[in-house]
C-alpha positions in Angstrom: -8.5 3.6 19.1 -12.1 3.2 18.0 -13.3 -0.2 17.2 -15.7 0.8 14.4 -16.8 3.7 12.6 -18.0 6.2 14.5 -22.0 7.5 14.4 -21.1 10.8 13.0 -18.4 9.4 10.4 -21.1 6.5 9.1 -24.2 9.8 8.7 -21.7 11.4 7.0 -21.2 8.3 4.2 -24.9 7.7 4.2 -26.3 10.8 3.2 -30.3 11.1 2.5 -31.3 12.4 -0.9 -32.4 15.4 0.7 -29.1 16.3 2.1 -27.5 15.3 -1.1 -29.7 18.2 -2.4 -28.8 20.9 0.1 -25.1 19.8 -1.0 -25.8 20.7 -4.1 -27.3 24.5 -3.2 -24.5 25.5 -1.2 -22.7 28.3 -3.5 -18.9 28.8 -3.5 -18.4 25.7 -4.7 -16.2 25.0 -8.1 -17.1 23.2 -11.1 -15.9 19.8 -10.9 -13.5 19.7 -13.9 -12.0 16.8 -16.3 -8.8 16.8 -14.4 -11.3 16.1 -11.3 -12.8 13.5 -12.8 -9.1 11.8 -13.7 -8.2 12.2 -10.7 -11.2 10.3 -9.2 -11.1 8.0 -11.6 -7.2 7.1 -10.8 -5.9 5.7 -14.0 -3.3 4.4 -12.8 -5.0 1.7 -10.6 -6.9 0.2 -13.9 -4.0 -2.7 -13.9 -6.1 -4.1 -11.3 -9.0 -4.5 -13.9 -7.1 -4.6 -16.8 -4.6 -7.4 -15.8 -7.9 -9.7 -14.8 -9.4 -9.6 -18.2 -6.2 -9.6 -19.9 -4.8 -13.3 -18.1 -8.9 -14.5 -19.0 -8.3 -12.9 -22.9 -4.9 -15.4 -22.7 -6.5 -18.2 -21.1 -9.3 -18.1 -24.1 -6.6 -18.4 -26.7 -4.9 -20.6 -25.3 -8.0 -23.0 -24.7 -9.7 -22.3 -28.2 -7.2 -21.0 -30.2 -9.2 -17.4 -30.9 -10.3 -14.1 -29.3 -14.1 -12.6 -29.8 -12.5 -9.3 -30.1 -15.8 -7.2 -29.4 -17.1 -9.2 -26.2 -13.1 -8.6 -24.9 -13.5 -5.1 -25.2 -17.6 -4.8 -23.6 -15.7 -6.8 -20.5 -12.3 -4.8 -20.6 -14.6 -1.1 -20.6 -16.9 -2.7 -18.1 -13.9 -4.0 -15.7 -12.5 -0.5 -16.3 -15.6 1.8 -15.4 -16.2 -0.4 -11.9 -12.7 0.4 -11.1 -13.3 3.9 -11.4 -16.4 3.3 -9.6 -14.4 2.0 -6.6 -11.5 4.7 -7.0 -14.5 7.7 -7.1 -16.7 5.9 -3.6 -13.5 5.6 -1.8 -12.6 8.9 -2.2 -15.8 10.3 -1.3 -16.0 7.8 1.7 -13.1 8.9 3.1 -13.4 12.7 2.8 -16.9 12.9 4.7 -15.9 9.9 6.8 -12.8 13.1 7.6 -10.7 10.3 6.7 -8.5 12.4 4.3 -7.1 15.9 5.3 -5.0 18.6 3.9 -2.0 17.3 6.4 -2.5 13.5 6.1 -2.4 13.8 1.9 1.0 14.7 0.3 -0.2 14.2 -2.7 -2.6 17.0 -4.2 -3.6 14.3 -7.5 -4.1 11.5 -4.9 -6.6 13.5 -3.0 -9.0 15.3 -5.4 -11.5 16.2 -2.7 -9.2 17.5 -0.3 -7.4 20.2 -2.4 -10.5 20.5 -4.7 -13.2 23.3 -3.6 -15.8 21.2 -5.2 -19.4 19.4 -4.0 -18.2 16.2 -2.2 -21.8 14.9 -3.2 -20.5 15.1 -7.0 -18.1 12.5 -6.8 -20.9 10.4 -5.7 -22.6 11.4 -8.4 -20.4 10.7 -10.7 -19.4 7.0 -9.2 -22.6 6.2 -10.0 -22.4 7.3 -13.6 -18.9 5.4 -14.1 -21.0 2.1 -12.7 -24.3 3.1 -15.0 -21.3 3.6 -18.1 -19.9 -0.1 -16.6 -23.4 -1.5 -17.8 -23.8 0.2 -20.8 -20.5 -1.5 -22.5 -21.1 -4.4 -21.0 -24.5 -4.4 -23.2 -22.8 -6.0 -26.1 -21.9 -8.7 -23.3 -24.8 -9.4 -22.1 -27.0 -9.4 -25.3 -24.2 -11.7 -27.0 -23.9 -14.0 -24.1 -26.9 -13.8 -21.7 -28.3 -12.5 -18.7 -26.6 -14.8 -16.5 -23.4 -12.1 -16.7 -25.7 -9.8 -14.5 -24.9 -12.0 -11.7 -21.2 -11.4 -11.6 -22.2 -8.0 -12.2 -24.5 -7.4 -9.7 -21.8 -9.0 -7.5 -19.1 -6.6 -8.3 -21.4 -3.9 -7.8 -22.2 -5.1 -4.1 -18.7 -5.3 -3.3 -18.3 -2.1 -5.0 -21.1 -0.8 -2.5 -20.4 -2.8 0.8 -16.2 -2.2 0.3 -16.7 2.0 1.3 -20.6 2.1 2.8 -22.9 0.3 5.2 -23.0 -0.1 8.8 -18.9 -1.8 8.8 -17.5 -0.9 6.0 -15.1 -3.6 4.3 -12.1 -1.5 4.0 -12.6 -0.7 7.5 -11.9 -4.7 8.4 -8.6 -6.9 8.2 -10.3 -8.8 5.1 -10.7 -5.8 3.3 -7.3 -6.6 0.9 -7.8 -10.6 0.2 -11.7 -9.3 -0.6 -10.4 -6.8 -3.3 -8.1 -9.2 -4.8 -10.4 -12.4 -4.9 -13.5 -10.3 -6.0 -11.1 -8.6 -9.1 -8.4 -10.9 -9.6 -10.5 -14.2 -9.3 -14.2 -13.1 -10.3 -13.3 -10.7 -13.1 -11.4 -14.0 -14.7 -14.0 -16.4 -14.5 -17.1 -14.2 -16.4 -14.5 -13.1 -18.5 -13.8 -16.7 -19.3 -16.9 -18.0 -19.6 -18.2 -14.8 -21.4 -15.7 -15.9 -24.3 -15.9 -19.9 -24.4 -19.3 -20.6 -22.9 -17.3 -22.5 -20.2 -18.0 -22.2 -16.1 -14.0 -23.1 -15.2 -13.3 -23.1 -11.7 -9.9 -24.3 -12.5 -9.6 -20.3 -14.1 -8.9 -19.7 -10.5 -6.3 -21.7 -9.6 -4.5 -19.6 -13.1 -6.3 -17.1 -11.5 -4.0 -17.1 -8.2 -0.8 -14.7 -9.4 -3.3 -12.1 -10.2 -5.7 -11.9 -6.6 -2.6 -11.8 -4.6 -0.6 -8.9 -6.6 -4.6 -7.2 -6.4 -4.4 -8.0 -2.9 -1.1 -6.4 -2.3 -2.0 -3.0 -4.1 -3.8 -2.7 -0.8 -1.9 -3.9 1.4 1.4 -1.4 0.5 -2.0 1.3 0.5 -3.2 0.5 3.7 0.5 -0.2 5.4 0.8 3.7 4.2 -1.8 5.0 6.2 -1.9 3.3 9.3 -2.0 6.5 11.0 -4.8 7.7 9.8 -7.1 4.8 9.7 -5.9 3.6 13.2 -7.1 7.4 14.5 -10.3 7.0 12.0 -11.2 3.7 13.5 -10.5 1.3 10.6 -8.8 -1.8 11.6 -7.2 -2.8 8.7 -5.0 -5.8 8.4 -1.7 -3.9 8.7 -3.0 -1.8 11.7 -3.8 -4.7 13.5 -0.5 -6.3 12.9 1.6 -3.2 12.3 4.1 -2.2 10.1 6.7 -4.4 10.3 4.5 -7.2 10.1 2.4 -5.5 6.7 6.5 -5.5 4.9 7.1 -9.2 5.6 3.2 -10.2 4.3 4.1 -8.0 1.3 7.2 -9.9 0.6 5.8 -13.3 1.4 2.9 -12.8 -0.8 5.1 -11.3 -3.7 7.2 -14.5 -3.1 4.0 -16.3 -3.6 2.8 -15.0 -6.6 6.0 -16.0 -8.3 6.2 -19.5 -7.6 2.4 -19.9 -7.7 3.3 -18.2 -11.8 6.2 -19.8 -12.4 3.8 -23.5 -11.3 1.6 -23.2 -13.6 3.9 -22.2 -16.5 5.9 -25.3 -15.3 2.9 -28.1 -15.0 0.1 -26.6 -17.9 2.7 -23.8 -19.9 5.9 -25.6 -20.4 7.0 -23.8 -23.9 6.9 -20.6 -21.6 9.6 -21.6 -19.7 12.0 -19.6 -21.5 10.5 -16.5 -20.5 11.3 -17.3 -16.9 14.4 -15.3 -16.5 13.2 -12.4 -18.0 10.0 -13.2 -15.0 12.7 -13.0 -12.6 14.6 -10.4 -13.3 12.0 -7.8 -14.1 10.5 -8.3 -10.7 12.9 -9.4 -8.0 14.2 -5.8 -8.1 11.0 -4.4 -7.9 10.2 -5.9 -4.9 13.8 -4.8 -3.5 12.7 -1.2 -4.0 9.2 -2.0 -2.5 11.2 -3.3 0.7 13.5 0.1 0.7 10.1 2.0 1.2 9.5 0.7 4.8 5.6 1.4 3.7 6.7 4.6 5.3 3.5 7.7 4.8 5.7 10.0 3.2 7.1 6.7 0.8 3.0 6.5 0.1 3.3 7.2 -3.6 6.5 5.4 -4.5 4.4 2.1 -2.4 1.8 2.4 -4.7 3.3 2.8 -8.3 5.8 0.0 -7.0 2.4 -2.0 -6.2 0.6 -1.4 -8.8 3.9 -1.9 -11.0 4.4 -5.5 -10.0 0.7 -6.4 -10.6 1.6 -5.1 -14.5 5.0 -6.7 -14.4 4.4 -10.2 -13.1 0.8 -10.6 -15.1 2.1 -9.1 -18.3 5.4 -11.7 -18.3 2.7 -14.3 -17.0 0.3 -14.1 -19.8 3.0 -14.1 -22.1 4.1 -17.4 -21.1 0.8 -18.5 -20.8 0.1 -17.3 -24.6 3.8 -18.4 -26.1 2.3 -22.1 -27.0 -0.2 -20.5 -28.9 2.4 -18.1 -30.7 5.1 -21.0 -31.2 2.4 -23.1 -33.0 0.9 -20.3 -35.4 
């Protein structure tokens, strides 16, 4: 097992504009098409951006009793178009890194590159246009609120940059998941929040705490999948160090986690949410059941993930509800 990338596999992510170019020439290539770009783009992963600015939407109401409905929706299409942004690099990374193959990807929609004839370099391309897109919604933001939004901006966008490229990749390293989920599930939150009240709250990240560890274990069921391959790529990710065994009892530890960190802050700062509890319980519990069932098992890969990214929906969506029933129980 390799301890890092190897030379050939780090050229191969850091291509030179001129090689970009000759990409570009080489005929026999197809057109990348709007199912491409979907694909890329993976839809359904944008829970992990949506959920964020959704719990900072609830957290707004809750603290001044409104909404500014236009900066929401700057932040939401922003969040959304760096997700994509992610989604598209990673890809990319991964097919020149030789990372994803025909016989390590079951799944033709979960591999675009690989079962696409198209130039690799346009889903570069094209992540940069979803970030470039990310900055033109999040004008309105910026104009309305002030400049000081480009720094959690220009943070995402280095995480964005550092998670796939550079001389050590993130995702190649065991911090790669807690990184994800504290960069979208506790940074997204805060400029959110103080996008739409004015107000720096570090306390938004102690409410903030349900959301980076269901983030965080959207890649840990992703990365417990494909141990194989990124053991023989040279990525030492958190579950291949520890194995797979290990990666299912963190999953259910964090889940467990997530639930009672939830069901705390309902309890201490959301009390007339309360009754929603049960319905918190039972929507979930089984979900994680299922989750357990998959063993994190390659051929489970795609089951993992919509059961990951399902519980990040779930246990937010019945969080902010309880979160937002003072507000509804008042009016």
């Amino acid at each position: 097992m390799k301890n890092s990338p190897s030379r050939s596999n780090m050229n191969a992510l850091l291509l030179v504009p001129s090689e970009l170019a000759g990409c570009i020439r080489r005929k026999g290539y197809k057109r990348l098409t709007v199912r491409s770009v979907i694909e890329l783009a993976a839809p359904q992963t944008w829970g992990a951006s949506v959920m964020p600015v959704l719990l900072a939407a609830a957290l707004t109401i809750a603290h001044t009793g409104t909404l500014p409905v236009l900066l929401f929706f700057s932040i939401l299409a922003t969040a959304v178009c760096l997700q994509c942004a992610v989604n598209t690099f990673n890809d990319y990374s991964d097919f020149m890194a030789g990372v994803d193959r025909p016989e390590n990807c079951i799944d033709p929609t979960d591999a675009s590159l690989v079962y696409n004839d198209y130039e690799p370099v346009l889903a570069f391309v094209l992540g940069i246009g979803f970030i470039l897109l990310g900055f033109v919604c999040g004008l309105y933001a910026i104009i309305t609120v002030g400049p000081e939004l480009l720094i959690f901006g220009g943070i995402g966008a280095a995480v964005v940059f550092f998670y796939s490229y550079g001389l050590l990749p993130l995702c190649y390293t065991p911090i790669g998941e807690a990184l994800s989920g504290l960069v979208m599930g506790g940074i997204i939150p805060i400029a959110c929040f103080y996008a739409m009240t004015g107000e720096l709250s570090w306390t938004v990240v102690l409410y903030s705490i349900p959301v980076i560890i269901t983030i965080s274990l959207i890649m840990l069921a992703n990365n417990g999948c494909d141990i194989e391959k990124d053991a023989a790529s040279g990525r030492l990710t958190l579950p291949v160090r520890k194995g797979r065994p290990a990666a299912l009892k963190l999953h259910a530890l964090l889940f467990a986690t997530a639930m009672v960190c939830a069901g705390l802050v309902i309890w201490l700062r959301f009390p007339n949410g309360l009754w929603l509890l049960p319905l918190f319980c039972a929507w979930l519990i089984p979900q994680e059941y299922q989750m357990m069932k998959t063993g994190l098992l390659p051929e489970n890969r795609i089951r993992s993930l919509m059961l990951a990214t399902g519980t990040n929906i779930r246990l937010n969506a019945v969080y902010i509800a309880m979160i937002l029933a003072p507000a509804i129980i008042i009016q």
